[in-house]
C-alpha positions as CSV (number, residue, x, y, z in Angstrom):
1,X,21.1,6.7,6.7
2,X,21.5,3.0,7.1
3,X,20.7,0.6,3.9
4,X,17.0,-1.0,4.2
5,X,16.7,-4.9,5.5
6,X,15.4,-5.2,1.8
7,X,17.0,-3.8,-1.7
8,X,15.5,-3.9,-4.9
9,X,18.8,-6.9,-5.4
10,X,17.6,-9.3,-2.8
11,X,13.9,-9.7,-4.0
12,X,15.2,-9.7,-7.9
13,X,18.9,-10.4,-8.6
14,X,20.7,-11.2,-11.9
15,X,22.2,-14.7,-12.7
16,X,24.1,-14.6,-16.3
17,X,22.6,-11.0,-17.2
18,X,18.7,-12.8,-16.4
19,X,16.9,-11.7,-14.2
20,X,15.5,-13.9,-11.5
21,X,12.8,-14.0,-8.7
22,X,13.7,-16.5,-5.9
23,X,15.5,-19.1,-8.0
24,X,12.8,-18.6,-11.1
25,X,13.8,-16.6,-14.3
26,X,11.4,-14.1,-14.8
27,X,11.5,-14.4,-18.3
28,X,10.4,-18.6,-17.8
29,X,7.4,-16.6,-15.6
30,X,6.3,-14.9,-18.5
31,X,6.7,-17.7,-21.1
32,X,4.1,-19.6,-18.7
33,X,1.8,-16.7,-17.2
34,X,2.2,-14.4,-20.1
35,X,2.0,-10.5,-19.6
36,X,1.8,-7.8,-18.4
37,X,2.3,-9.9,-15.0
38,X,3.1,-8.7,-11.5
39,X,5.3,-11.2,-10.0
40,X,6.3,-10.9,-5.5
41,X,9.1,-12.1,-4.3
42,X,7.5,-13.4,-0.9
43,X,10.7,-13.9,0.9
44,X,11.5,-10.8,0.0
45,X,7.7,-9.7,1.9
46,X,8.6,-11.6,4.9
47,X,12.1,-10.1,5.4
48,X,10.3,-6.4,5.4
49,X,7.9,-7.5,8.3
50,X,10.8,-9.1,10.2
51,X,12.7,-6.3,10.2
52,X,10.2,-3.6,11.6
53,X,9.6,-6.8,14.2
54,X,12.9,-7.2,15.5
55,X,13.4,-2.9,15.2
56,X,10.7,-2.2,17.3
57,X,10.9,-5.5,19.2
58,X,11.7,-3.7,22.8
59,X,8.5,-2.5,23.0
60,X,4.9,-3.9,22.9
61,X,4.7,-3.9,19.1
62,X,2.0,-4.5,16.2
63,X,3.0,-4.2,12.3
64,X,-0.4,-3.3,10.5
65,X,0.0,-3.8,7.6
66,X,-1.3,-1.2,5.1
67,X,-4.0,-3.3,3.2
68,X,-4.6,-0.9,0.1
69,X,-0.8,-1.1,-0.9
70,X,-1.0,-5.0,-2.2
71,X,-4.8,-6.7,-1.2
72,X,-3.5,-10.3,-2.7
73,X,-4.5,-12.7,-0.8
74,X,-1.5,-15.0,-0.9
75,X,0.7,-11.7,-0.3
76,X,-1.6,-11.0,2.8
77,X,-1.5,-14.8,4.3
78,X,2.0,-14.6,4.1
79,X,1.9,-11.4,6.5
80,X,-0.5,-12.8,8.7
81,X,1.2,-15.8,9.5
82,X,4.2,-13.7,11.2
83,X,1.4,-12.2,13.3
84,X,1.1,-9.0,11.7
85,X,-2.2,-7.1,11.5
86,X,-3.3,-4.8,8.9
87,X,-4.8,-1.2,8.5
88,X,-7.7,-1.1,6.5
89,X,-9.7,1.4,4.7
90,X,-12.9,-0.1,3.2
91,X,-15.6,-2.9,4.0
92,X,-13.8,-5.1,1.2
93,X,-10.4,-4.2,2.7
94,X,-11.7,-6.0,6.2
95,X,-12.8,-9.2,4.0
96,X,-9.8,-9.8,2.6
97,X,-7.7,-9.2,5.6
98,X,-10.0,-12.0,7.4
99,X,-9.9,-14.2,4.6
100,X,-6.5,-14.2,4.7
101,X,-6.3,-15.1,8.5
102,X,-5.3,-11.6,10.2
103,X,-6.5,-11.7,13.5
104,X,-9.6,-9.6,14.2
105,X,-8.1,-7.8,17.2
106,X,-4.7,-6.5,14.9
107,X,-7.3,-5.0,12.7
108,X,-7.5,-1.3,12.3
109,X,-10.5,0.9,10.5
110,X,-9.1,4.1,9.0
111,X,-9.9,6.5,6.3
112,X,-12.7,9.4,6.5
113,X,-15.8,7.9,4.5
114,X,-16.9,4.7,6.8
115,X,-21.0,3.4,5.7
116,X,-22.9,2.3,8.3
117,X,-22.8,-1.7,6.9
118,X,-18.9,-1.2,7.0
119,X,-19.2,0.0,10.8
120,X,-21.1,-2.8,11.6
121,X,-19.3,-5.6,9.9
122,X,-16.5,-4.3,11.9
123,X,-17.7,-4.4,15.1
124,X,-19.9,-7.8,14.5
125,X,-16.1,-8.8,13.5
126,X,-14.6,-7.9,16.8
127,X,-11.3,-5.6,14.9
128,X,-9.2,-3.8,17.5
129,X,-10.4,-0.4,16.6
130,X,-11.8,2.2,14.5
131,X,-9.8,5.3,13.5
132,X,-12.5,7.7,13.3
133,X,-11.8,11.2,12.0
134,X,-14.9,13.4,12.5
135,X,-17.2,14.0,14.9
136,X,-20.4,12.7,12.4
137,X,-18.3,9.4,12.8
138,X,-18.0,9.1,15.8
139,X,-21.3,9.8,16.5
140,X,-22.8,7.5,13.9
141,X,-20.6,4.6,14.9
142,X,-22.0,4.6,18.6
143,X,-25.9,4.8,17.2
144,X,-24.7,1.6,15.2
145,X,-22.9,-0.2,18.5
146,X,-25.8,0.9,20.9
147,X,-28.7,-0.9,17.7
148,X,-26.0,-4.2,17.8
149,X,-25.7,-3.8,21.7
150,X,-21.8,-4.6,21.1
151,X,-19.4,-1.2,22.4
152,X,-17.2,-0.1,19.4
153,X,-13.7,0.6,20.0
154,X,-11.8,3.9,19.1
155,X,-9.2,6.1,18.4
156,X,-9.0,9.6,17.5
157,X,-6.9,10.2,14.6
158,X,-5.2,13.4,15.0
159,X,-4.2,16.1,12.4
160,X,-1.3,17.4,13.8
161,X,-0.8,20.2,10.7
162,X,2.7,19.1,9.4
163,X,3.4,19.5,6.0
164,X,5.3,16.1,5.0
165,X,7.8,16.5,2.7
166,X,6.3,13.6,0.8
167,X,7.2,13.5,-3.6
168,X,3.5,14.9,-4.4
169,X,0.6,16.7,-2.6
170,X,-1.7,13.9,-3.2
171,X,1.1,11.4,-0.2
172,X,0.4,14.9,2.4
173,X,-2.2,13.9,4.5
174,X,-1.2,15.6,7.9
175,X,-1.9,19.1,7.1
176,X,-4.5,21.6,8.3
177,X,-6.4,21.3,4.8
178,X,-6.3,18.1,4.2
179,X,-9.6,15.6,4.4
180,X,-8.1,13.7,7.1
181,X,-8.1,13.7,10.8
182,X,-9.1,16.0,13.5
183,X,-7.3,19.2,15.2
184,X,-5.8,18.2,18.5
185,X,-7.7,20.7,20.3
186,X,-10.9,19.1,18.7
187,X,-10.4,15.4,19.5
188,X,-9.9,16.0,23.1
189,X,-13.8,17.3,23.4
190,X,-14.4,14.1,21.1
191,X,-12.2,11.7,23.5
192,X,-14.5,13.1,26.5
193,X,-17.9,12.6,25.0
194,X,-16.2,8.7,23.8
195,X,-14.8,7.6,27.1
196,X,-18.6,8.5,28.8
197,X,-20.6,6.9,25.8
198,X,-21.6,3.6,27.4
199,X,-21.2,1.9,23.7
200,X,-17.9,3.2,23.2
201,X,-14.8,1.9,24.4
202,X,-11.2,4.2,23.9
203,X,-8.8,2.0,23.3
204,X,-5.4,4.3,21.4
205,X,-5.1,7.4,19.7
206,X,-3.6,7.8,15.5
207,X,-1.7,10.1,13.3
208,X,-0.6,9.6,9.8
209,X,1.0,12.4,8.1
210,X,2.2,11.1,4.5
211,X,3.9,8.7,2.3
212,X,7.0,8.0,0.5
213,X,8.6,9.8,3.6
214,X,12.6,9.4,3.9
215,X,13.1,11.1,6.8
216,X,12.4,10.3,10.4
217,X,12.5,13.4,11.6
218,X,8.7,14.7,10.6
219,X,8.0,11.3,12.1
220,X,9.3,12.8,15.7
221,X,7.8,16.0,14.9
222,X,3.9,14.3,14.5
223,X,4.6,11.9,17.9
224,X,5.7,14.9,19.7
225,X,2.5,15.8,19.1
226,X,0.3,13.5,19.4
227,X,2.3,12.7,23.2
228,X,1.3,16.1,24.4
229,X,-2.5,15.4,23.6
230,X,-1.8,11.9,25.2
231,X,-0.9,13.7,28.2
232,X,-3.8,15.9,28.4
233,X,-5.9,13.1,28.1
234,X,-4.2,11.8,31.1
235,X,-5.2,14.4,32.8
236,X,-8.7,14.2,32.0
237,X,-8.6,10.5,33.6
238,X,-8.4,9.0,30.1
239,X,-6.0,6.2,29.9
240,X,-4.7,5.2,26.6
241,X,-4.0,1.9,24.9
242,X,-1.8,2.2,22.2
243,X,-0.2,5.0,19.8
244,X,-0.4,4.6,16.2
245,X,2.2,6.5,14.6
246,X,0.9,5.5,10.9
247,X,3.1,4.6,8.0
248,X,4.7,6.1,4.7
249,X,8.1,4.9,5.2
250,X,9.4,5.5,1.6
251,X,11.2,3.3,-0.2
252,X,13.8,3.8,-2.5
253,X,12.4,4.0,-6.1
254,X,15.6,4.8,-7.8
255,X,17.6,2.1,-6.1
256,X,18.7,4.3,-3.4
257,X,18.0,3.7,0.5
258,X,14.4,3.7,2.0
259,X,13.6,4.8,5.3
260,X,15.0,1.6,7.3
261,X,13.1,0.1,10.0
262,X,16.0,0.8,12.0
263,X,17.0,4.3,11.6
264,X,13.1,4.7,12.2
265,X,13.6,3.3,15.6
266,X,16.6,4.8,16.9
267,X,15.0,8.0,16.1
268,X,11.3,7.2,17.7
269,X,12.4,4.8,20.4
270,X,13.8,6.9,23.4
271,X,10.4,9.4,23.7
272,X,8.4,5.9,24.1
273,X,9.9,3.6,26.6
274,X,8.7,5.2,29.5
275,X,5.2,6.0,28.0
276,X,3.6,2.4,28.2
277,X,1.6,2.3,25.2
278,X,1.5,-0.5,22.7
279,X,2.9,1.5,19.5
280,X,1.6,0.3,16.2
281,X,2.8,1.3,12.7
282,X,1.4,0.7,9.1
283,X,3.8,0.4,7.1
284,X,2.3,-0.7,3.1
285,X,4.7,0.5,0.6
286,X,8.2,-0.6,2.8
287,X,6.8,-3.5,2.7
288,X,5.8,-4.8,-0.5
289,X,7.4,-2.6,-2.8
290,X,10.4,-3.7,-3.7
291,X,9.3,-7.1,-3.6
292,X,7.2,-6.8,-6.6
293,X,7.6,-6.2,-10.6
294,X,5.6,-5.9,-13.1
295,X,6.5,-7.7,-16.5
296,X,5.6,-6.4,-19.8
297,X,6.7,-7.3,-23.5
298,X,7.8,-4.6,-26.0
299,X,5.2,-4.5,-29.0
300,X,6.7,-2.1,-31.2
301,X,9.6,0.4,-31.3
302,X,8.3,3.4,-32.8
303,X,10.4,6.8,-34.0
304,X,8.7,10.2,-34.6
305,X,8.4,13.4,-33.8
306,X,12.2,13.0,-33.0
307,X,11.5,10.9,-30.3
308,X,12.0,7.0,-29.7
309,X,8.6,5.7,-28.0
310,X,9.1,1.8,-27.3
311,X,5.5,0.3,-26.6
312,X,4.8,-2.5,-24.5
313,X,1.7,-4.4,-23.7
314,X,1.6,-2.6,-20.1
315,X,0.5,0.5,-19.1
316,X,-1.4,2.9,-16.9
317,X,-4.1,0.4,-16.6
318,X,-1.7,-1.8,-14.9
319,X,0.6,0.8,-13.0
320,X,-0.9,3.9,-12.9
321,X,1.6,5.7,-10.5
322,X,3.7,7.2,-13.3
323,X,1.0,8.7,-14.8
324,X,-0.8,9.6,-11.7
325,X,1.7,10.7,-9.1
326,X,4.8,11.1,-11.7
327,X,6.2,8.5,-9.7
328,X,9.9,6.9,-10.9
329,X,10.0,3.3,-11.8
330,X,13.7,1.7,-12.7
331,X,12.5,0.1,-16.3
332,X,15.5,-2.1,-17.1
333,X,15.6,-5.3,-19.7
334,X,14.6,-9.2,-18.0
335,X,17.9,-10.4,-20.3
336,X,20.6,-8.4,-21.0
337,X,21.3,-8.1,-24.2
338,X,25.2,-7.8,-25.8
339,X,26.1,-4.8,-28.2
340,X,22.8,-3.0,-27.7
341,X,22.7,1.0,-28.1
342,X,21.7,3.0,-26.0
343,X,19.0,5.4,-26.7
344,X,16.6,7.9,-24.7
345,X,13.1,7.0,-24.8
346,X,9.3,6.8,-23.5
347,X,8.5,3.7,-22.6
348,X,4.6,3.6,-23.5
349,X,1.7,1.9,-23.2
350,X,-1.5,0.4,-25.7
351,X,-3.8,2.7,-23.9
352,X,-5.9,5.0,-25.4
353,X,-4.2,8.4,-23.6
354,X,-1.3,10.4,-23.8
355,X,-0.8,9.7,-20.2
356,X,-0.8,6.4,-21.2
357,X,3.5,6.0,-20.1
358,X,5.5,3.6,-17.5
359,X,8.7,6.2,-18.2
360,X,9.7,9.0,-20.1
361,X,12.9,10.6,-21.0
362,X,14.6,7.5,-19.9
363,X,17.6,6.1,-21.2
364,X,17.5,2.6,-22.1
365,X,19.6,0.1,-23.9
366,X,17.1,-0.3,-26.7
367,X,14.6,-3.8,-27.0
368,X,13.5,-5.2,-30.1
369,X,9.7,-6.2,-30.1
370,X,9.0,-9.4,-28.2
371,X,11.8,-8.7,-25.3
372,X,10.5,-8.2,-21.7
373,X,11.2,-5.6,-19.5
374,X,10.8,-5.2,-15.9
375,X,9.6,-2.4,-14.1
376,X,10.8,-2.0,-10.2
377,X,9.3,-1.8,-7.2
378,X,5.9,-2.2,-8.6
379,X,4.7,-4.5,-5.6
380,X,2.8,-1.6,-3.7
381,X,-0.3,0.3,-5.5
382,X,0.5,-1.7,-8.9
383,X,-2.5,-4.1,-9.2
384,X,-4.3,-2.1,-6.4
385,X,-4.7,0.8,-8.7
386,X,-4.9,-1.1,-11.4
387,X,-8.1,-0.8,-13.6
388,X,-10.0,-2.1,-16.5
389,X,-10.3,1.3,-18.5
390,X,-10.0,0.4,-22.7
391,X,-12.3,-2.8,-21.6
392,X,-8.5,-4.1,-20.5
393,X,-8.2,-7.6,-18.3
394,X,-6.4,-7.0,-15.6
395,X,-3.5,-8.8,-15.3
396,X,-2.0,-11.8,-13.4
397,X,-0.6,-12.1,-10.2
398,X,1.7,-14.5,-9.0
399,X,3.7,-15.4,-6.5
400,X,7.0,-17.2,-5.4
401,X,9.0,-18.4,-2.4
402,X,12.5,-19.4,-3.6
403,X,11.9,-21.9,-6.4
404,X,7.7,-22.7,-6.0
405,X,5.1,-20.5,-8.0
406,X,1.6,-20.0,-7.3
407,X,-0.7,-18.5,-9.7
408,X,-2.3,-16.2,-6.6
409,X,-4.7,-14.4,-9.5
410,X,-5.5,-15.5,-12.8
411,X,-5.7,-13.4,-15.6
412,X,-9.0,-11.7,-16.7
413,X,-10.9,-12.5,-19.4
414,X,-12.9,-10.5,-21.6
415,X,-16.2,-12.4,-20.0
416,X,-15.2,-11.3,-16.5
417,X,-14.9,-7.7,-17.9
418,X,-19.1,-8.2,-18.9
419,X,-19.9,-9.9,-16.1
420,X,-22.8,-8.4,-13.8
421,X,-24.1,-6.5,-16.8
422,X,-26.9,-6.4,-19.3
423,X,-28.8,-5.0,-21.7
424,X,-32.5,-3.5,-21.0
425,X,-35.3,-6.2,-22.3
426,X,-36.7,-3.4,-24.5
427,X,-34.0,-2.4,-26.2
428,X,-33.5,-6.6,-27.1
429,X,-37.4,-6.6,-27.9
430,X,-37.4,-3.5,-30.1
431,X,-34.3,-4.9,-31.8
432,X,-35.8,-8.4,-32.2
């Protein structure tokens, strides 16, 4: 398998055993923004999206960008302004993606749970379709176009019933038992009733069958079969727009390889040339993962139980993969540090849980309290999933592009964590 556009050593590289983002130390990033902080690399976003550009760049071609990996606004502008569109799940998701300049038409509504305000704000928004996945959807989204008098695009997404061979169960979402998508032999009765639905218009047809995925060949697989239900559709006098093959491209956690735009391409490619449809992908993850870190300081160094624990000020409240999914994060020092031993440790968290871990069983050259440490490939469902559970602030954000910095999300503060509450009148009366 070819080596990705991006590594883990073009978004983050060492200079003198420091580690830097763009020409900024990271640990000068920390002295200033203090931590935990997540810190993108947003050279290192743009190089992704030009890469699946100029891969798929023989056909008609639209990057939408998974919106739930990395939301940030300054991480999203950047995207937009290489005329990428996004894939978004939620009414919030479709804010941010328009706040951030994504034009309407590159926007795409998935995921299985859409209210009726979200269904509208789509289609008073004009987004290029929504990728509906039962029939109560699509049968509540054309009572809401026919009340606005405005015909709401579609597609179908389709379950083709491959098991993925994604790192967990929870990244398998193109199985027979899973929540999302429709049975081939389903959507073509849905497609039929759409295409005669005077407030419906089909526009494309959708499939997404995992993440973290390595391998293009379940990739071919799932087009394979969505191309046969395109066909049949065909047949039934309903012309398509667009394919949307989904995303998941994994990325390599470990240092290793992704899935490369590239090797993506060569594989997909030749069963699409002659098919005239626009083919859009989603990729999230490939995109922003390896352009981000998370930076946290060591608090203590604690030994018991015959184990080393180091504790930093980060945690599961900041990066809940490991602790979620098990997912692997490289933790390695921000400055090297001479004539250090080596020991095997958990690198933990101040949380309240014994989940509560960014590694375990890790071998690490140990950090005295007050060092940094970086964990990898945080960019993509770091802050996204990140969460305010201990009354926690969540943390920082920023950004840089070679040697500027822009503080793209200020730290919470405790009266942010209070804000919108209160306390009943009576209870302050009966106190009082």
């Amino acid at each position: 398998m070819g080596q990705s556009v991006l590594t883990p050593m073009v978004a983050f590289d060492r200079r003198g055993g420091e580690l830097h983002c763009g020409d900024v130390p990271l640990a000068t990033l920390a002295e200033r923004f203090e931590t935990p902080l997540y810190v993108y690399n947003l050279a290192a976003v743009e190089a992704r999206v030009r890469g699946f550009q100029e891969a798929f760049g023989e056909l008609d071609f639209v990057l939408a960008y998974a919106v739930k990996a990395n939301g940030n606004l300054a991480v999203l502008n950047r995207i937009a302004g290489l005329g990428a569109g996004a894939d978004i799940v939620s009414g919030g998701e479709l804010q941010r993606a328009l706040r951030a300049g994504i034009v309407p038409e590159r926007i795409f509504f998935a995921g299985v749970g859409k209210r009726r305000e979200e269904m509208e704000s789509g289609i008073r928004a004009g987004i290029g379709a929504f990728h509906v996945e039962s029939e109560g959807e699509l049968r509540l989204l054309a009572q809401v176009a026919e009340e606005i008098g405005v015909p709401a695009p579609i597609a179908v997404r389709i379950n083709p019933d491959i098991l993925s061979p994604a790192f967990h169960e929870y990244t398998q979402t193109g199985h027979a038992s899973s929540k999302f998508g429709i049975p081939p032999e389903v959507a073509r009765e849905l497609y039929s009733w759409a295409h005669r639905h005077p407030f419906l218009r089909v526009r494309g047809i959708a499939v997404h069958i995992g993440s973290q995925i390595l391998d293009p060949a379940p990739y071919l697989e799932s087009l394979d079969s969505v191309l046969a239900l395109v066909e049949e559709l065909g047949a039934d006098g309903i012309r398509l727009e667009y394919l949307d093959l989904g995303g998941g491209f994994g990325v390599g956690y470990e240092g290793d390889p992704g899935l490369a735009p590239r090797d993506l391409a060569m594989a997909i490619l030749p069963r699409l040339r002659s098919k005239g449809l626009t083919l859009v992908l989603e990729p999230g993850r490939t995109i922003v993962g390896e352009a981000g870190v998370l930076l946290t300081r060591v608090l203590q160094v604690k030994r018991s139980g015959g184990k080393v624990f180091v504790v930093t000020d980060g945690g599961m409240t900041e990066l809940l993969r490991p602790s979620h999914y098990g997912g692997f994060h490289r933790v390695e020092p921000v400055v090297l540090q001479e004539d250090r031993p080596e020991e095997r440790v958990d690198v933990v968290g101040p949380v309240c849980e014994t989940g509560d871990f960014l590694a375990r069983d890790r071998v690490l050259s140990l950090p005295r309290p007050g060092e940094l440490l970086a964990v990898r490939t945080a960019g993509a469902y770091g802050f996204s999933m990140a969460s305010n559970y201990n009354a926690r602030c969540r943390p920082a954000e920023v950004v840089v592009d070679g040697s500027r910095v822009h503080l793209a999300r200020r730290r919470e503060t405790h009266e942010d964590l209070v804000r919108g509450e209160s306390i009943p009148r009576w209870t302050a009366a009966a106190d009082g």
